[in-house]
N, C-alpha and C positions, 0 to 999 in steps of 0.2 A: 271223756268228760262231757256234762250234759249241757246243752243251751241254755248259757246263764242270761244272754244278751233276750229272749223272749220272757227269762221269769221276770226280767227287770220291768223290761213293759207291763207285762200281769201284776207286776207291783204296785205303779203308778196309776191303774185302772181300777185295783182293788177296791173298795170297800173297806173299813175300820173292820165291822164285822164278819167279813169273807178272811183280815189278817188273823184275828181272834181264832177263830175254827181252826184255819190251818197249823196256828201256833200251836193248842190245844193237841191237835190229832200228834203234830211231831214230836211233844212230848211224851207221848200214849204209847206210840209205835217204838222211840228211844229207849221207853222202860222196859217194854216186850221183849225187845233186841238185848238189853241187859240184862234179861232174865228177872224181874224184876216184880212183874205180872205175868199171868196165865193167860192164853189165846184169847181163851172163854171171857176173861177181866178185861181182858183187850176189846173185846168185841162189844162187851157191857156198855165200857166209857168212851165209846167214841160218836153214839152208835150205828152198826150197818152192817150190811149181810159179809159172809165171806167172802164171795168175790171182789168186792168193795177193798176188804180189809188187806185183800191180797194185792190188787190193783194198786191200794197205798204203800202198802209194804214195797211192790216193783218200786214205783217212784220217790223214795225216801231217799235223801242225799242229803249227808252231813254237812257237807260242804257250804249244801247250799240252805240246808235249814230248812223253816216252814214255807220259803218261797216254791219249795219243790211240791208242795203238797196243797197248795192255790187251785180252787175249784175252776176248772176249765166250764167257760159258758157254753151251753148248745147253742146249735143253730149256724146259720150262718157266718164265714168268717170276717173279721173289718176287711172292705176293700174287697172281698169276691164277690164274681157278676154273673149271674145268672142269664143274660140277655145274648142271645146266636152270636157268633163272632161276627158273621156279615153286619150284623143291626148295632153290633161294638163300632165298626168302622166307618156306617155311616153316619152314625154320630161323631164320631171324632172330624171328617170330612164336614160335616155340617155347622161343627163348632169351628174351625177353622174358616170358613168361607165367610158365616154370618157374622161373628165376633169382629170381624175387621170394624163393625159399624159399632163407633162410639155409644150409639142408643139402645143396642140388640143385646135382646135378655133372654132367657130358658126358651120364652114363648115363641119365640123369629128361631130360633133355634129346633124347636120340636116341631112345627110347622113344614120346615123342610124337610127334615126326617120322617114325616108322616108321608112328604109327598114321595122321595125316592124311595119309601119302602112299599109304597102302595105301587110305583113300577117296576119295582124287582118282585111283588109277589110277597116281600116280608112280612111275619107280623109286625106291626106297630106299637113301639114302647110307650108306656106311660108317660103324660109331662113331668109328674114326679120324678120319673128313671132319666129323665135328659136333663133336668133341671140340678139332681144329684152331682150327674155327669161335671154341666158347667159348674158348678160351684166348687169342684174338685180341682177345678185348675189354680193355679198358684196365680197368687199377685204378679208377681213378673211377666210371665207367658200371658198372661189378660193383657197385660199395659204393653207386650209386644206385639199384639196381634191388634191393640187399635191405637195404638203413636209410632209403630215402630221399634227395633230392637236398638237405635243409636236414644230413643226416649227410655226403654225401658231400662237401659243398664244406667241412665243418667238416674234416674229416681229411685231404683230398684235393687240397680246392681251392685256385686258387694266391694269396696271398697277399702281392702285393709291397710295397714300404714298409716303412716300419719309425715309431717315434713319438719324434723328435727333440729331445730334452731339455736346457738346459743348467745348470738349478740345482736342488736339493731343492725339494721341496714345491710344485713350478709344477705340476703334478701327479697326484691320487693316484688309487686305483682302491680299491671296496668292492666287497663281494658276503659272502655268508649261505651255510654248508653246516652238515651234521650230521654230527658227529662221529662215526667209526667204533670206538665204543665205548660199551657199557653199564654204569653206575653204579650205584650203591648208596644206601642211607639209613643212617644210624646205627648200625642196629639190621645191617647190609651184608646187606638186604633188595633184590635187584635193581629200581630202577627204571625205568630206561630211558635212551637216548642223548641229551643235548644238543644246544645248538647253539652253533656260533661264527660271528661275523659281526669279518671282517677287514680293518682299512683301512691300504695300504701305499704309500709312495711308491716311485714309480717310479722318478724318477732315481737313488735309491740302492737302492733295494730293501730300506729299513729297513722293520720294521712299525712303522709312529706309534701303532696303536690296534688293541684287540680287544675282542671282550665275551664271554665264558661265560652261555648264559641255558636253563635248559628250555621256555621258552616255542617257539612257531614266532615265526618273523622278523616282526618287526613295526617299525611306528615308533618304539618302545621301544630297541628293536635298534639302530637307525640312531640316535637320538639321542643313546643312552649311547658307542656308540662315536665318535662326533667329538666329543662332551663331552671322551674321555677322550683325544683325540688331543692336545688344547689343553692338557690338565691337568697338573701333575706328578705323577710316577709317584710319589714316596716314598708317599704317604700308604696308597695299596694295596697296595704293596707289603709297608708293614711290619703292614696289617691283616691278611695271609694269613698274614704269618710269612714271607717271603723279603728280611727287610730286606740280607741281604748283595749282594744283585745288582739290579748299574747297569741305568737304565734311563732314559737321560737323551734320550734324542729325542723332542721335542713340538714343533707349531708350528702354524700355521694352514693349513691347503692352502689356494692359488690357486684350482686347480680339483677337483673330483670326478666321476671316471666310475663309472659306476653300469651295470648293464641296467636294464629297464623293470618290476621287480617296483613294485608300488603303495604300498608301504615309503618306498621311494624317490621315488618324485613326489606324498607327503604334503603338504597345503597347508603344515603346521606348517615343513617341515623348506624346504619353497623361501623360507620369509617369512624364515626365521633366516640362511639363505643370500643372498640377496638385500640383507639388512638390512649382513651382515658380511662383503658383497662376494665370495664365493664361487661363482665358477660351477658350477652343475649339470652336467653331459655324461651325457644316456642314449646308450648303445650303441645304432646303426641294428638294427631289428629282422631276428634270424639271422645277424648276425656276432658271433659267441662270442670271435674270436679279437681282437676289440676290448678283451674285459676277458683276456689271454693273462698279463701278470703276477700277476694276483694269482688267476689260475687255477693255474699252473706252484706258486706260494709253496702254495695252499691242498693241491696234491698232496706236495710235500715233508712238511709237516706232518701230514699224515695217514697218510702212508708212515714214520713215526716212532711213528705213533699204533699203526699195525698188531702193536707190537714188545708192547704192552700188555696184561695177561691180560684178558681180557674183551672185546679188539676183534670186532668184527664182522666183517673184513677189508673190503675194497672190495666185492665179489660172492658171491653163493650157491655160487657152484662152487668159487670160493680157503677158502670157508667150510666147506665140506660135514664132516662129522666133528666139528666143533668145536662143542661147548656152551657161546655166549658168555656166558649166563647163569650158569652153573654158575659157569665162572672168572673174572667178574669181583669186584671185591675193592676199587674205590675208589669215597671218598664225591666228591661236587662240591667239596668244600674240597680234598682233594688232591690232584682232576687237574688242578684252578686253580693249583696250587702247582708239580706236575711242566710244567705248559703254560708258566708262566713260564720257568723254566728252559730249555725246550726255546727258547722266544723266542731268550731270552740267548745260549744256544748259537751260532743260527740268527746271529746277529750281528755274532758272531767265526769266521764259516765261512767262506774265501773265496767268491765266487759265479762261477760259470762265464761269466755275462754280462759282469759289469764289471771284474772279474779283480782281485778284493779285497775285503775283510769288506764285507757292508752299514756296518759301523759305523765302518769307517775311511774308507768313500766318504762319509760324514755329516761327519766332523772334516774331512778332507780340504778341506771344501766353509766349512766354519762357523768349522772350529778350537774354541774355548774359546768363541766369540761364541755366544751363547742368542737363533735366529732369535725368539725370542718375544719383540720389543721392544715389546710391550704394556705399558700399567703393571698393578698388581697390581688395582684397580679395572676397567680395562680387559677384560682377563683373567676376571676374575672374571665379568662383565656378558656376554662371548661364550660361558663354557662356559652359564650360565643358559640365553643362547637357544637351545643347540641339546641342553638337557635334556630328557627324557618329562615331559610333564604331562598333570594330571588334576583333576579337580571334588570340591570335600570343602567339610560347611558346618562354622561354626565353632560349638562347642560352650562349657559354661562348662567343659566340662576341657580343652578345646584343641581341636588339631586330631586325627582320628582316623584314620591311613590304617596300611593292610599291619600291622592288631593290633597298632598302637604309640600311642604321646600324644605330643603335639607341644605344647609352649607357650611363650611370649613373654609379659612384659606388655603389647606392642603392640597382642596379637590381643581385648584387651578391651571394648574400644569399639565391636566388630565383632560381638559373637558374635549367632548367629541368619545371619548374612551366609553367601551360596553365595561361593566367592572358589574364583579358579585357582591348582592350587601345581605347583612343581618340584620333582622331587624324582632325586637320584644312584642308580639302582641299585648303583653299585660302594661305596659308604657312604650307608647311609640315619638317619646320628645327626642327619642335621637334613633340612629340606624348606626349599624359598622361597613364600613365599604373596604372591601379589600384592594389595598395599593402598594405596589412592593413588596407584596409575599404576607405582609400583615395586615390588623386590620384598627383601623382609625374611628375612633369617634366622632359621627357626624349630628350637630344637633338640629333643632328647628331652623327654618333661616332666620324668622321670626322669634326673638329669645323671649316677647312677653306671650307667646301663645301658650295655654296652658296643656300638662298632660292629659294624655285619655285612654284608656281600651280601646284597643284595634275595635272589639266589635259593636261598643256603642259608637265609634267615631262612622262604621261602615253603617250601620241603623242612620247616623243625622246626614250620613252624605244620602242615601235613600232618601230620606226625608226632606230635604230640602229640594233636592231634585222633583218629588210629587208636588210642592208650595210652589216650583216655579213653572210650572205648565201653567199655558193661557187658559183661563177657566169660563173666559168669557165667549171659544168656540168650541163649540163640541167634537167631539174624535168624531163622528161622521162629517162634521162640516171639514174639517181639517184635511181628511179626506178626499174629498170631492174639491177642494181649494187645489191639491197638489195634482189631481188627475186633470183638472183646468189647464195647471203648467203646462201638464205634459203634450198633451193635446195641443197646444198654443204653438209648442216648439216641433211638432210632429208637423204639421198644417204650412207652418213655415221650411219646414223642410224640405216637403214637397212641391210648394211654391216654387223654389227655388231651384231644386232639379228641373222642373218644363219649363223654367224662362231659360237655363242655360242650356237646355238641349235647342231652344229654336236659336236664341245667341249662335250656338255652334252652326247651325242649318246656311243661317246668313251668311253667316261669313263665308261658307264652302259655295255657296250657287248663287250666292249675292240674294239684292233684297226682293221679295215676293213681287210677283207685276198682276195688277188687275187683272181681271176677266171683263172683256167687251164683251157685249150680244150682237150680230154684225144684222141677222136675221130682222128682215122687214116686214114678214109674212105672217099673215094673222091665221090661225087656225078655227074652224069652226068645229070645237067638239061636240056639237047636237046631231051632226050628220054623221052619215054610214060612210067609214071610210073605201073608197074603190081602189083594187086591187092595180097592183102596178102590170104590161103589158107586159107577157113574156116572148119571149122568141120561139116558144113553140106556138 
């Protein structure tokens, strides 16, 4: 049988009028074969000399029709080289070497090839024929040789499958970025950019849970946001002031995919998982495109973020001109407030994957049913475990964390006691102190002090801390005041040792006694002293 797989090619290459002729001729030749027309008839309607005629006749295949009889181009084949094989591989060596550089084109490329053929004696290719060359290499192999083969199979590589879901919350995917925008302090003193760490399900593409924190990502990070995943959302919502807007999706994730940041494979955070049946999933290490939803969600929202005075943008070069410092103009409390919103928004947006709100593919799936069929103890006992905790002893005013008092009449039996607490970054008017195996509700000591955010409360202790430095010495005076002390007390120190070492003298040989002069004798030193007599 003949190669159907190159007439196929010759197909797709063909010409309208290159299919016409050959159709044409297989007719011609079909009729011939059927006795149908004479040689000579033959040779009339096609037309072309005998060898021609016979050369078509070899190549006639039924099977394949008039693809078999598709006029072969002269000349050179696609894809054959005419160039020495030595002068093949020093272009390939040359492509390899130069291409590592982001900037390097045909020209950095044929440049070098000009020069090692000029010390092996080679002739030298045209830039044409090196420029072919590079153009020849596949997008891939380009983007491996100048990002790397861990970039090029992220953008490049192929990627089949897909992650086959049939109900909410079977599940979700987290990850940590920083926010493309710089913040303020009270005083709209620019401080610096946040961070968000974001946990979403996947079958709907709701967001369950986020957290706002300046810290870098830590186990903090990760506990407050599946605390808050579990929680209901009123109570932060109406501490920020957005008590108007719904935010009714919570529930426990099945699973969680994560990468392998060390946040994330915290002892603390697999024992609370483990305990309330949660499966862990790290991402296999350099597949990025494993956490791809809540990659895709994290660029939406920062592509919204970009709209903000004071953003960063994504890069130095979208950036260049722009003083993000200069125009920024929001505290932490109000881009927690505009982030909410933006959530909200995000919710009643249709999404281009599942072809309707995140939040109607949530009701769609639940309706009115609240998947959190935990009881309110229940509940309560899951967010605990997958709270931040930390070590505080108990004192007789309470407990004392993050500049606040904490007291119970429970905690009195105890005090002196190292005990472990829990405590909510997103409301810190109470803590959990664990005392007898459980764990107690501790609130303010203080019952009229109002709630806060862990991290606008950690910004005003900041802040009040810079308001209460004396402003009326400068840090060099301050300075030079304290090296004053020191000196003062070094001075006396010394003092101090040589009076007590003559004290000590005294007392062993008793007290010093004058020096008499007993000598009556005046010296005249103008005169030449005369040598004393000797015995020789």
């Amino acid at each position: 049988m003949r190669n159907t797989k190159n007439r196929g090619a010759r197909c797709d290459e063909a010409e309208l009028e290159e299919l016409k002729e050959a159709r044409r001729r297989n007719d011609v030749i079909q009729k011939y074969l059927d006795k149908e027309i004479t040689y000579k008839s033959a040779l009339g309607l096609i037309p072309c000399s005998k060898t021609t005629f016979y050369r078509l006749l070899h190549k006639y295949d039924e099977d394949a029709g008039s693809l078999a009889l598709l006029q072969t181009k002269r000349g050179r084949k696609k894809g054959e080289h005419q160039l020495a094989e030595a002068v093949e591989t020093i272009i390939v060596e040359c492509i390899k070497s130069k291409l590592t550089s982001r900037v390097a084109g045909p020209s950095a490329v044929w440049k070098a090839v000009k020069d090692k053929c000029t010390e092996s004696s080679l002739p030298i290719p045209s830039l044409g024929a090196v420029a072919k060359r590079v153009h020849s290499i596949s997008p891939l192999e380009l983007r491996r040789l100048q990002y790397g083969a861990a970039d090029a199979y992220d953008k490049l590589g192929m990627k089949p499958g897909r992650l086959k879901l049939i109900r909410p919350l079977q599940v979700t995917q987290i990850d940590h970025t920083r926010v493309d925008i710089i913040l303020c302090d009270d005083d709209r003193t620019p401080l610096g950019r946040p961070w968000l760490t974001v946990l979403i399900d996947v079958n709907t593409r709701v967001i369950l849970s986020y957290y706002l924190s300046w810290h870098n990502p830590s186990s903090v990070s990760v506990a407050a946001t599946i605390a808050f995943a579990v929680a209901n959302k009123a109570d932060y919502l109406s501490m920020i002031g957005c008590e108007s807007i719904n935010y009714p999706f919570s529930g426990k994730p099945e699973a969680i995919n994560s990468d392998n940041a060390k946040e994330f494979r915290a002892l603390s955070m697999e024992k609370a998982c483990d305990k309330n049946k949660i499966k862990l999933n790290w991402r296999p290490p350099g597949k990025k495109h494993y956490g791809g939803h809540i990659e895709r969600l994290i660029g939406t929202l920062m592509g919204e973020v970009h709209f903000l005075p004071g953003t960063t943008f994504s890069n130095t070069r979208v950036r260049k001109g722009y003083d993000s410092e200069k125009k920024s103009c929001m505290t932490f409390l109000e881009f927690s407030k505009w982030f909410t919103t933006q959530v909200a928004i995000y919710h009643s947006t249709p999404h281009s994957a599942i072809k309707k709100t995140p939040g109607d593919a949530w009701f769609d799936y639940f309706g009115s049913y609240n998947p959190n069929t935990l009881t309110n103890s229940e509940k309560a006992e899951l967010t605990i475990d997958f709270l931040p905790q930390d070590r505080r002893t108990i004192c007789t005013k309470g407990i004392r964390f993050k500049n606040n008092y904490y007291y119970c009449p429970d905690l009195a039996p105890h005090v002196g006691k190292d005990i472990l607490i829990k405590y909510n970054p997103l409301s810190m008017k109470r803590i959990w102190a664990r005392l007898n195996d459980e764990y107690i509700s501790v609130p303010f000591s203080d019952l009229a002090q109002n709630d806060n955010l862990l991290e606008v409360a950690r910004i005003g202790g900041l802040f009040q801390q810079e308001k209460s430095k004396a402003r009326w010495v400068t840090e060099e005076g301050r300075i030079k005041l304290k090296k004053t002390s020191e000196e003062i007390v070094v001075n006396a120190q010394a003092i101090t040792r040589k009076e007590r070492r003559q004290q000590a003298i005294r007392r062993e040989h008793g007290p010093r006694l004058p020096v008499e002069i007993h000598s009556k004798i005046s010296v005249d030193y103008s005169k030449k002293p005369l040598p004393f007599n000797s015995e020789d």
